[in-house]
KELUMBA-62527 format. One line per field, with one value per residue (C-alpha): residue number from 1; residue in one letter; x, y, z. Coordinates in pm, 1 decimal. Each point is the difference from the previous one (the first is absolute). Example, Ala and Ser with C-alpha at 12.3 -4.5 7.8 and 13.67 -1.06 7.14 Angstrom:
BEGIN
i (1,2)
aa (A,S)
px (1230.0,137.0)
py (-450.0,344.0)
pz (780.0,-66.0)
END
This chain:
BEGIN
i (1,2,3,4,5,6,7,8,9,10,11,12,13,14,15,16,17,18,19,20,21,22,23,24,25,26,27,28,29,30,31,32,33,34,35,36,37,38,39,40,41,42,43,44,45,46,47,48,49,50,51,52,53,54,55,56,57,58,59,60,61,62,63,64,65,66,67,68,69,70,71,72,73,74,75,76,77,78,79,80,81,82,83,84,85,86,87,88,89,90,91,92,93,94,95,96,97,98,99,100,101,102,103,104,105,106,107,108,109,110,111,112,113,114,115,116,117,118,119,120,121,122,123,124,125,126,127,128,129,130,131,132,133,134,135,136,137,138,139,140,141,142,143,144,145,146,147,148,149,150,151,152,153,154,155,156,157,158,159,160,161,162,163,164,165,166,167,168,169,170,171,172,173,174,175,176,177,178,179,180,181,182,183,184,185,186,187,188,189,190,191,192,193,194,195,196,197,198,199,200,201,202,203,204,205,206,207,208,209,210,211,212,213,214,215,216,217,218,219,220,221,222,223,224,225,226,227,228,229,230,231,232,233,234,235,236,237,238,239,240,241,242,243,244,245,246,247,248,249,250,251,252,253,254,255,256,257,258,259,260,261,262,263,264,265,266,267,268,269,270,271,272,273,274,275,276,277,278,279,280,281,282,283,284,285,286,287,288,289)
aa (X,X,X,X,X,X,X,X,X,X,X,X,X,X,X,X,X,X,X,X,X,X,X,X,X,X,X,X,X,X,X,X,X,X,X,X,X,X,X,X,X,X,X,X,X,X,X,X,X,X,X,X,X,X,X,X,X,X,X,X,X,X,X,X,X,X,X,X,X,X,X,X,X,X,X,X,X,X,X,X,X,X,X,X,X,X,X,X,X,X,X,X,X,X,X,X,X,X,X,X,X,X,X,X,X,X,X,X,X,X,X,X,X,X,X,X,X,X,X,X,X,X,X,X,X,X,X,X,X,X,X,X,X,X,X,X,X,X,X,X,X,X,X,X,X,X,X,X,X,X,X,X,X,X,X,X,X,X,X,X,X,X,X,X,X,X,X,X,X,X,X,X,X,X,X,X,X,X,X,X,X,X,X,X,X,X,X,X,X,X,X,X,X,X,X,X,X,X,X,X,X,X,X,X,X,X,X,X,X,X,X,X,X,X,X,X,X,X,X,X,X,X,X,X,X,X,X,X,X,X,X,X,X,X,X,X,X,X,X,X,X,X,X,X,X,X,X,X,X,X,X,X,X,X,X,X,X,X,X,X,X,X,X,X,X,X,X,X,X,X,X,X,X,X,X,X,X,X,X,X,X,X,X,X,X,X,X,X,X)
px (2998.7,-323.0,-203.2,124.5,-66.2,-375.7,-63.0,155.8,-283.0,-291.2,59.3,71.1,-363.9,-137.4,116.9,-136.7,-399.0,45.9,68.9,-186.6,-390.0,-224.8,-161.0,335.6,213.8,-311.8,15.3,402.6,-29.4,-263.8,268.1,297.5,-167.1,-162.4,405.7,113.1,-265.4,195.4,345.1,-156.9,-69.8,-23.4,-282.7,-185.1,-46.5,-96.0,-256.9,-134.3,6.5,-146.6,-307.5,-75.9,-22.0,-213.7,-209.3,-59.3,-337.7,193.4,133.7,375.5,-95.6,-184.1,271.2,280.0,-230.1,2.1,371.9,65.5,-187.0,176.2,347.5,-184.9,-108.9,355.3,133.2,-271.4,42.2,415.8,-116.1,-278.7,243.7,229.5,-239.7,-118.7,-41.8,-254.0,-229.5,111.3,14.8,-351.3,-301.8,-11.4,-378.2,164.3,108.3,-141.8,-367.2,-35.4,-219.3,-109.9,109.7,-332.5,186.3,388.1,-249.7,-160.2,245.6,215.2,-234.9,-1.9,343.4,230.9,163.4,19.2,162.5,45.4,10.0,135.5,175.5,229.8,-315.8,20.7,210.5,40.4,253.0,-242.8,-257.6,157.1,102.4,-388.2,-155.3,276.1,-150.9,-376.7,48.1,368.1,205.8,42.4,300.3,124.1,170.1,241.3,338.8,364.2,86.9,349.3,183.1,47.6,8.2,-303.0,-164.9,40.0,-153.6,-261.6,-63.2,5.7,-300.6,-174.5,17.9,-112.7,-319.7,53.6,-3.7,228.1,155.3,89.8,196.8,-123.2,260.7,-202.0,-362.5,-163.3,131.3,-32.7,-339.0,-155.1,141.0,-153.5,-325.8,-15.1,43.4,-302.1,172.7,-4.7,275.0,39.1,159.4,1.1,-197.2,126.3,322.0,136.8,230.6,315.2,-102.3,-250.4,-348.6,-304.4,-127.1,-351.8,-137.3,56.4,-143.8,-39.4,409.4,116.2,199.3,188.6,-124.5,98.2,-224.2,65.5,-311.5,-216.7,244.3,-44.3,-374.3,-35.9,207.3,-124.3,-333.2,58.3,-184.5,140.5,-25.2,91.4,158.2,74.2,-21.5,-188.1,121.0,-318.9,154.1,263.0,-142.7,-37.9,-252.2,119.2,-256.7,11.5,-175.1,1.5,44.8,-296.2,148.1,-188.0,-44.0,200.1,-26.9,326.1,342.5,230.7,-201.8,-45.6,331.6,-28.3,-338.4,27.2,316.8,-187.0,-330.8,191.7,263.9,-404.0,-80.1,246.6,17.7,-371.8,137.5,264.2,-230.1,-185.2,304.5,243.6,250.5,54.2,182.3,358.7,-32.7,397.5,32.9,31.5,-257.4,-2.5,360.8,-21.2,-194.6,-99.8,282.4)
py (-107.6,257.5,-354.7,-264.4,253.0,36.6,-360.4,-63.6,229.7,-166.6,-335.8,98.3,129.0,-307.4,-237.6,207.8,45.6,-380.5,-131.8,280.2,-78.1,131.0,256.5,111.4,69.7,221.7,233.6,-8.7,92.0,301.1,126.2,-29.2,143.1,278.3,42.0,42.3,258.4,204.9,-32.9,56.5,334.9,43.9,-308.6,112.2,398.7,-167.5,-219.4,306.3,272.1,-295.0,-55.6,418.7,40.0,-275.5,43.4,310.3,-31.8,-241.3,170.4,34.8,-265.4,-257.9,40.4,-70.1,-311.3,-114.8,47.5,-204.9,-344.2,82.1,-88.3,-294.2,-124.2,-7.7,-202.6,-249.2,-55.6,-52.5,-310.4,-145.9,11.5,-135.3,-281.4,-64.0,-346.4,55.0,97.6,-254.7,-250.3,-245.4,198.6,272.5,70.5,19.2,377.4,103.1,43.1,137.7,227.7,-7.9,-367.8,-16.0,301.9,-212.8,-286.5,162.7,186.7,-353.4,-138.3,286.7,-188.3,265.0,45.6,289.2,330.8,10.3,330.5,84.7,307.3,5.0,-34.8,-218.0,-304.8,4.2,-285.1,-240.1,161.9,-201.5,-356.4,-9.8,66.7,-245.4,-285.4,97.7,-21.8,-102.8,82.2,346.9,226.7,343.6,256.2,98.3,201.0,-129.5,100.4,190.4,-182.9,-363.7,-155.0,94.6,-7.2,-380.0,-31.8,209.0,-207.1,-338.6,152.3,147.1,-373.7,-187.0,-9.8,-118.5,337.4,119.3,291.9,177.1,316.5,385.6,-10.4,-353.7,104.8,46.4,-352.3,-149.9,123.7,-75.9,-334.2,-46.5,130.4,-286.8,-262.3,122.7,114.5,320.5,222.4,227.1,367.1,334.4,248.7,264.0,70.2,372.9,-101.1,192.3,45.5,-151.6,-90.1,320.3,206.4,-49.2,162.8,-160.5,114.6,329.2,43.5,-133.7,-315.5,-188.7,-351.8,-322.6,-42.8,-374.6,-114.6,214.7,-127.9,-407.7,50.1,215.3,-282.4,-303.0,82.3,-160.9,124.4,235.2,-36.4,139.0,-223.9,123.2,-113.9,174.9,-105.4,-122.9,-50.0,-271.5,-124.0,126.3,69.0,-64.3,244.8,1.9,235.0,14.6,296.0,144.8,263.8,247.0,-35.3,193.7,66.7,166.5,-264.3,250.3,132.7,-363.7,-49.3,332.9,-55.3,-382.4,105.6,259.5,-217.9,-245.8,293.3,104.0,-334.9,-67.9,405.3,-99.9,-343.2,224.6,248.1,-268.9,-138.2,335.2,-209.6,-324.3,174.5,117.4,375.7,-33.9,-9.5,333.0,-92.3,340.8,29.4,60.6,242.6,176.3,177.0)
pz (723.5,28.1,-252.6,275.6,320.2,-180.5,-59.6,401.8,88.9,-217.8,107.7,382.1,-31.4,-198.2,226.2,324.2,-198.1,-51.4,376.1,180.5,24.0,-312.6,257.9,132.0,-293.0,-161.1,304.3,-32.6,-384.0,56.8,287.8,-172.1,-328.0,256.6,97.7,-365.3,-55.7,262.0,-163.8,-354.9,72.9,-436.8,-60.9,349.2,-137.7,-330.8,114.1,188.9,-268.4,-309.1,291.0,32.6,-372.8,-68.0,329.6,50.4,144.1,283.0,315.6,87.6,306.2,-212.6,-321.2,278.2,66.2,-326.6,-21.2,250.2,-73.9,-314.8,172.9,214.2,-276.8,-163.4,312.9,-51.8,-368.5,85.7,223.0,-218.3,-279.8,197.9,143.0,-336.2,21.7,267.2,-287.1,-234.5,139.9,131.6,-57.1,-161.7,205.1,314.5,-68.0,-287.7,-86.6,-385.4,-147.3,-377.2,-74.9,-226.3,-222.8,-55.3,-92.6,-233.5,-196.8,18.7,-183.2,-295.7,-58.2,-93.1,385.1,227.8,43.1,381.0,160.2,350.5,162.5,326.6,237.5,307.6,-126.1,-349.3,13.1,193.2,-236.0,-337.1,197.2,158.3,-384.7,-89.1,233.8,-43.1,-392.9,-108.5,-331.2,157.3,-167.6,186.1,-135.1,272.5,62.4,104.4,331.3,-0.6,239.9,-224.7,372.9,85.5,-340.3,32.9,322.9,-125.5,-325.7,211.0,232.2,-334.4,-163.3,311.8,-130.7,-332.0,-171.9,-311.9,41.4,-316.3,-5.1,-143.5,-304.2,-114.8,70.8,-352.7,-102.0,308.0,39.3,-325.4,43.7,327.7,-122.8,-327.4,232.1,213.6,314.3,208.3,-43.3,318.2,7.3,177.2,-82.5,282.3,-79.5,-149.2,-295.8,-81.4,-387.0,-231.5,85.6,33.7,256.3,151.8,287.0,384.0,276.9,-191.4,-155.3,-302.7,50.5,-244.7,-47.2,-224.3,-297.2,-14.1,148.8,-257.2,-295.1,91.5,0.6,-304.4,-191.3,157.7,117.8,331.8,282.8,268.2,411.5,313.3,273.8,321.4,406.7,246.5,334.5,261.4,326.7,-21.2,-366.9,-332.3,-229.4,-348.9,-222.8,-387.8,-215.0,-379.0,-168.1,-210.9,-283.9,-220.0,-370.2,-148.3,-365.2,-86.4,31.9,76.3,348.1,86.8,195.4,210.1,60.2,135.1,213.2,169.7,55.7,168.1,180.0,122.2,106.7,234.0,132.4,122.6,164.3,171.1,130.2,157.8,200.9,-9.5,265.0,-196.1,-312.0,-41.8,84.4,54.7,-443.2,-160.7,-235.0,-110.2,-82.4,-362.5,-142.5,-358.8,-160.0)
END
């Protein structure tokens, strides 16, 4: 009963994104999400008390700021990804203006694929269908959604744009596979895991993070790079940067040491735009024994 009441919800608020004007159902998402922040007392304390440890230098006023484009921009991502075909569909320049083309190119060409890194910052879901039409035979790692209802609504959006979706239990195979036939396989970088994985330093705390990315380009030797949106008024910028790492002579410091270059990477990419990532995930909820 609670799965059907869910999905009633979710597709009550797809089809009212969909028939409202563009304009209009962006300034309904950041209100209702504005709402939510209210009744979630938990998430809105959270997003709060992650923003004070890793900006201390801010002021109360301009960290309450940040916190709340934070939620905006959670009511705008629910009606892109919900209007999803507005960015699939025709072309792709109308919206999206990208940044770093000249690097995908090149490490195409190196013919051994691409580890694609993101994080939950601005819309990570458009973030994988726009890479997807700009260079095709794009693979994401991604998570089931717990309601099965809802999970299929959410995998029919996900695969509007011709993307595979492959899920975490299948992402060594998958990947490698992905990467021999020359494609990009996309994944997460941002996300605290429950065991497994090392620790690297985030915004100065240790944070657990997936060693996957380090481990396909250690064995394959494909290159590594960032993909994320930056939002620039009603378009996107679409910026990709590879990922440079250290020689490092010993094997067995190689995996920390790439997972924390590229943990570093993206900490700089978030200081840059503090309200467009997911201050709302306990990133730090796991920590050394």
């Amino acid at each position: 009963m609670k799965h059907a009441f869910e999905y009633a919800l979710v597709r009550f608020a797809d089809l009212l994104f969909q028939v409202l004007p563009r304009s209009w159902a962006i300034g309904l998402g950041e209100q209702l999400s504005l709402g939510i922040a209210h009744i979630i007392t938990k998430r809105r304390d959270l997003v709060l008390h992650n923003l004070a440890l890793s900006f201390p230098e801010k002021s109360e006023a301009e960290r309450a700021h940040i916190a709340r484009e934070v939620w905006r921009n959670l009511g705008r991502l629910a009606v892109e990804f919900s209007r999803v075909a507005d960015f699939t569909d025709g072309s792709i320049d109308r919206l999206v203006e990208i940044e770093g083309r000249e690097h995908v190119d090149s490490a195409l060409k190196e013919g051994k694929g691409i580890v694609g890194l993101t994080a939950h910052f601005t819309n990570w879901e458009l973030t994988g269908a726009l890479v997807q039409r700009a260079f095709g035979n794009m693979t994401v790692i991604a998570r089931t959604v717990r309601n099965p209802l809802v999970d299929r609504w959410v995998y029919e959006k996900r695969t509007a744009s011709g993307l595979t979706i492959i899920l975490p239990k299948d992402a060594v195979k998958a990947s490698l596979k992905c990467l021999k036939s020359r494609g990009i396989i996309g994944m997460m970088i941002d996300q605290s895991l429950s065991s497994g994985g090392v620790f690297v330093d985030f915004f100065g705390r240790p944070a657990s993070s997936t060693t996957l990315p380090a481990l396909l380009h250690i064995r394959t030797g494909a290159p590594v790079m960032f993909a994320y949106l930056v939002r620039n008024g009603e378009r996107f910028r679409l910026v990709f940067e590879p990922v440079v790492f250290p020689p490092v002579e010993d094997p067995a410091a190689r995996i920390q040491i790439y997972t924390q270059v590229m943990s570093t990477q993206f900490e700089q990419v978030i200081r840059r735009h503090p309200e467009s990532w997911l201050w709302l995930h306990n990133r730090w909820k796991r920590q050394p024994e």
